[in-house]
C-alpha positions as CSV (number, residue, x, y, z in Angstrom):
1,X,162.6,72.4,-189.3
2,X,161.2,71.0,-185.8
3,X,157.3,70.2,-186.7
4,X,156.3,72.9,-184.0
5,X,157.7,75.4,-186.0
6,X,155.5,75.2,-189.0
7,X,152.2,75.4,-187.2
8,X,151.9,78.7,-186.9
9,X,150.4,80.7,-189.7
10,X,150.4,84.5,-190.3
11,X,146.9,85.3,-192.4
12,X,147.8,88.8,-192.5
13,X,150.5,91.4,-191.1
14,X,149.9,95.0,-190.8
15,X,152.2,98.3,-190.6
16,X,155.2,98.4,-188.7
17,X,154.6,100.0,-184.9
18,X,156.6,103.2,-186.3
19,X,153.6,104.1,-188.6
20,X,150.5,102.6,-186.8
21,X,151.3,103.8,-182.8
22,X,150.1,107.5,-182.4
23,X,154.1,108.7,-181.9
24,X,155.7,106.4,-183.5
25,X,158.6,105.0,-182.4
26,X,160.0,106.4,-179.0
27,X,162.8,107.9,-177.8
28,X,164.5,107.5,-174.7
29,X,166.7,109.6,-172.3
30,X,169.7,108.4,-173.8
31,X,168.8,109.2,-177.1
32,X,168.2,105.4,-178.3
33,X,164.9,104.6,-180.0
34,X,162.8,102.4,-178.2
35,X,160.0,100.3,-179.4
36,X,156.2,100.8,-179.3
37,X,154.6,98.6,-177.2
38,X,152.1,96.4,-178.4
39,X,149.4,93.6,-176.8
40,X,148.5,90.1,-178.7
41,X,144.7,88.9,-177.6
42,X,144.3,85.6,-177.9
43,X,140.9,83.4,-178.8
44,X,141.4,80.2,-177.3
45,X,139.5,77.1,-179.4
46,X,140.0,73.2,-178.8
47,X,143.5,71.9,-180.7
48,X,144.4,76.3,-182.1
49,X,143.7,79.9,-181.1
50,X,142.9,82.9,-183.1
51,X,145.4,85.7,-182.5
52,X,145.4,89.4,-182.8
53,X,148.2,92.0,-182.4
54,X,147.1,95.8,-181.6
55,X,149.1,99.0,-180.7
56,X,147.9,102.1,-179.8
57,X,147.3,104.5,-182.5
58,X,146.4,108.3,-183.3
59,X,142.3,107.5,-182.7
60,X,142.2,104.3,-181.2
61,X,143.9,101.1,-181.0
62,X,145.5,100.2,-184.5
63,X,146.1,97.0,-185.9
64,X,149.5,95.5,-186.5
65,X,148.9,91.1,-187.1
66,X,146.4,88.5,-187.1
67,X,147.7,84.7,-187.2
68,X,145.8,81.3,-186.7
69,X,148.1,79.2,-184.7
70,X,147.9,75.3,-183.5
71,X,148.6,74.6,-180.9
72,X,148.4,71.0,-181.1
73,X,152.0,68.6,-183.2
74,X,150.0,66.9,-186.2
75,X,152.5,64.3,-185.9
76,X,151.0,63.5,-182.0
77,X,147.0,63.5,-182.7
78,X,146.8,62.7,-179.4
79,X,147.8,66.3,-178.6
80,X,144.8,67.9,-180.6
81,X,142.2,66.2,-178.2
82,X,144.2,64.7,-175.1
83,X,140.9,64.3,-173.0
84,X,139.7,62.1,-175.5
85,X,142.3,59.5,-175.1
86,X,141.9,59.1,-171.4
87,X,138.0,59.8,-171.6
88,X,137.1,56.0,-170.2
89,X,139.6,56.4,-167.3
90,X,137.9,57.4,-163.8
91,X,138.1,61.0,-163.5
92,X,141.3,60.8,-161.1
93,X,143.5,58.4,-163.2
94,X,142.4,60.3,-166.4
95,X,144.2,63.6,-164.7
96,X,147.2,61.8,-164.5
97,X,147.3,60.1,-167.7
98,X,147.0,63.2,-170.0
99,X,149.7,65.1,-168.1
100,X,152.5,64.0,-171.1
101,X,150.5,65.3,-173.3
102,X,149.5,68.8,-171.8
103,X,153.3,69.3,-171.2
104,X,154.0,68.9,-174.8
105,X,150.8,71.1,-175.6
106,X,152.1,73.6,-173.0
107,X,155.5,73.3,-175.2
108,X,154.0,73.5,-178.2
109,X,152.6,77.3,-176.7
110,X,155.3,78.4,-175.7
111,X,157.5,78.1,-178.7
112,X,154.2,79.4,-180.6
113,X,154.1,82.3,-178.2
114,X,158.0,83.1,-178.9
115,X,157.3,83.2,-182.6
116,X,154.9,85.9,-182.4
117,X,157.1,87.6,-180.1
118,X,160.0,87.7,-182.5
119,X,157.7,88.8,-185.1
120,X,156.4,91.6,-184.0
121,X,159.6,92.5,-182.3
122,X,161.3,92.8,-186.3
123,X,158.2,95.4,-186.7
124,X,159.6,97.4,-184.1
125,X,156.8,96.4,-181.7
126,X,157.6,95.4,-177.9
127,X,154.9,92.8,-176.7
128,X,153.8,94.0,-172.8
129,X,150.8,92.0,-172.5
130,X,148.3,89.2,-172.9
131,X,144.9,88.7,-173.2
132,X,143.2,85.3,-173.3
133,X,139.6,84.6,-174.3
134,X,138.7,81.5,-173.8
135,X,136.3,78.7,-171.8
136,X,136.1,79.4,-168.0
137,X,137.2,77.3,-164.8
138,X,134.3,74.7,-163.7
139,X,134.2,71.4,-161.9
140,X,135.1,69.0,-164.1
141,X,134.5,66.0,-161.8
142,X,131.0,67.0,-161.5
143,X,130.0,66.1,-165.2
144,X,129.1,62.9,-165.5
145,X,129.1,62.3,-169.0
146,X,133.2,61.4,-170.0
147,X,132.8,62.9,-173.4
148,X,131.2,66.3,-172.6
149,X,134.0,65.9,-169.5
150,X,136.7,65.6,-172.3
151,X,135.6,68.0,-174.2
152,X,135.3,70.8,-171.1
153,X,138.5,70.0,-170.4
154,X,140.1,70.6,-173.4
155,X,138.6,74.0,-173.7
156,X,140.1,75.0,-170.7
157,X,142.7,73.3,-171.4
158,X,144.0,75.2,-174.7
159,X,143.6,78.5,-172.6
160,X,145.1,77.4,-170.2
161,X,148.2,76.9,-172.1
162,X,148.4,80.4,-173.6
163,X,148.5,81.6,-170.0
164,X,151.7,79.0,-169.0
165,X,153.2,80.4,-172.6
166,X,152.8,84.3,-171.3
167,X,154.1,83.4,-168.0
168,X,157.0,81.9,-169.6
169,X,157.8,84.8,-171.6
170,X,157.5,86.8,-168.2
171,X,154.3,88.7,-170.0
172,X,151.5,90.5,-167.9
173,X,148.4,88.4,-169.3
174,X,144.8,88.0,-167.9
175,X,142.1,86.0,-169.1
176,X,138.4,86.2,-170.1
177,X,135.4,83.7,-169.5
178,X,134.0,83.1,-172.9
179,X,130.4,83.4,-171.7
180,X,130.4,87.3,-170.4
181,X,133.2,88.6,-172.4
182,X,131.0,91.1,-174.6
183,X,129.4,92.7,-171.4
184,X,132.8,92.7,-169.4
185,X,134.7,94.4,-172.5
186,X,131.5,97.2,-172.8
187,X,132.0,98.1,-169.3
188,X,136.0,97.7,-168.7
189,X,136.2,100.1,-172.1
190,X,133.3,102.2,-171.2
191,X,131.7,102.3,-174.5
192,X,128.4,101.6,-176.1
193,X,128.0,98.5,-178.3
194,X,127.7,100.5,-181.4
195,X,131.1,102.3,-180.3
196,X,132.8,99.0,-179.9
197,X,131.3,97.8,-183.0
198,X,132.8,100.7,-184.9
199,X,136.3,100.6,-183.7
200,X,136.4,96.5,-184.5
201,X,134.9,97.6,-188.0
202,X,137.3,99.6,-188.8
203,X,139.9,97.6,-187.3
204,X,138.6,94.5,-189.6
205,X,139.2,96.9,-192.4
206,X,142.7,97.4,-192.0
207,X,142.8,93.4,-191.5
208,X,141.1,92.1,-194.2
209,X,139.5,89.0,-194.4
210,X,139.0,86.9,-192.7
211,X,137.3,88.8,-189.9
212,X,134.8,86.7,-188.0
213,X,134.0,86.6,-184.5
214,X,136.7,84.9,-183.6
215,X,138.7,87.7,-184.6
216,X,137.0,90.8,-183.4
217,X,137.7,88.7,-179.8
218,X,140.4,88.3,-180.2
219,X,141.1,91.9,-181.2
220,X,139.1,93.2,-178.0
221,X,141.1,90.7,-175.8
222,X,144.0,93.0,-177.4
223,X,142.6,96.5,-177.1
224,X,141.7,96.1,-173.3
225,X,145.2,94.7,-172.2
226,X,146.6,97.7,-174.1
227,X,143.5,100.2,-172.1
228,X,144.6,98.8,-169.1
229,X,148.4,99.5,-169.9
């Protein structure tokens, strides 16, 4: 087995699309059944991302997977904190040192990506979208210090990758500045913090544990790709 392929661990799967959308599975014009569709949000972090699958079902958006992927190759450390290794270099030569190693990251999230895919597609679930939470664009040559530098970078980095990995995969995707998601997601799905608390509750309960911050972002990266249809 190719190292990539084992970094990617389910924590818990849910129902099948068939039982968790609102119809069901669907059925086209021609009489075949076609499949539900489904969104994945992602919550980007430094070396891994927290993911989250949701479909739509009968009172809200209903959960179908959670996983905790790397996105970094044990085997390559230098992959799990490429910034790092090229910290010392003047800004300029340090951008094209770590380009090896953010094509093999990018690599890495695509074949990550295409794991999900195929997992949800045996559910009967039909990715159409994206949703990326993770650390926003800034100018990275205006920090002085090379390790907070290296350490910005990287967290743009590892969203960045989810977003080549979508693209890839010819997926609608958008992403999400880490710093205003709560108050963008309140307003984009029109509801009251104690309505989006609720629906992420109950959410978690279907889930199970673990179901931490990371995950209720995650899950609300999910649910407004799938509002926005």
């Amino acid at each position: 087995m190719d190292s990539r392929a084992s970094l990617r661990n389910s924590f818990a799967i849910g129902v099948s699309c068939s039982s968790a959308s609102a119809g069901g599975l669907l059925k086209s014009a021609d009489g075949n059944m076609s499949m539900q569709t489904a969104s994945i949000g992602f919550r980007a972090k430094t070396g891994r991302a927290i993911a989250v699958a949701l479909t739509s079902g009968n009172s809200g958006p209903a959960f179908l997977a959670r996983w905790e992927v790397a996105l970094h190759d044990p085997h390559r450390p230098a992959t799990g904190q490429p910034h790092h290794e090229v910290m010392e270099m003047p800004w300029v030569d340090a951008q094209s040192a770590v380009r090896p190693f953010e094509r093999q990251i990018e690599s890495i999230a695509v074949e990550v990506l295409s794991g999900l895919l195929k997992e949800l597609q045996s559910k009967g679930c039909r990715v159409g979208s994206i949703g990326v939470v993770g650390s926003p664009d800034r100018k990275l040559e205006a920090i002085g210090n090379p390790h907070i530098r290296a350490h910005a970078a990287e967290g743009i980095l590892f969203r960045r990758v989810l977003e080549v990995a979508a693209d890839e995969h010819k997926l609608r995707w958008r992403s999400f500045s880490d710093r205003t998601f709560n108050d963008q997601a309140l307003t984009e799905l029109r509801r009251k913090p104690q309505d989006l608390t609720t629906t992420l509750v109950s959410i978690g309960h279907t889930a199970g544990k673990p179901w931490r911050a990371d995950e209720r972002i995650a899950a609300t990266a999910a649910w407004l790709m799938l509002n926005a249809g």
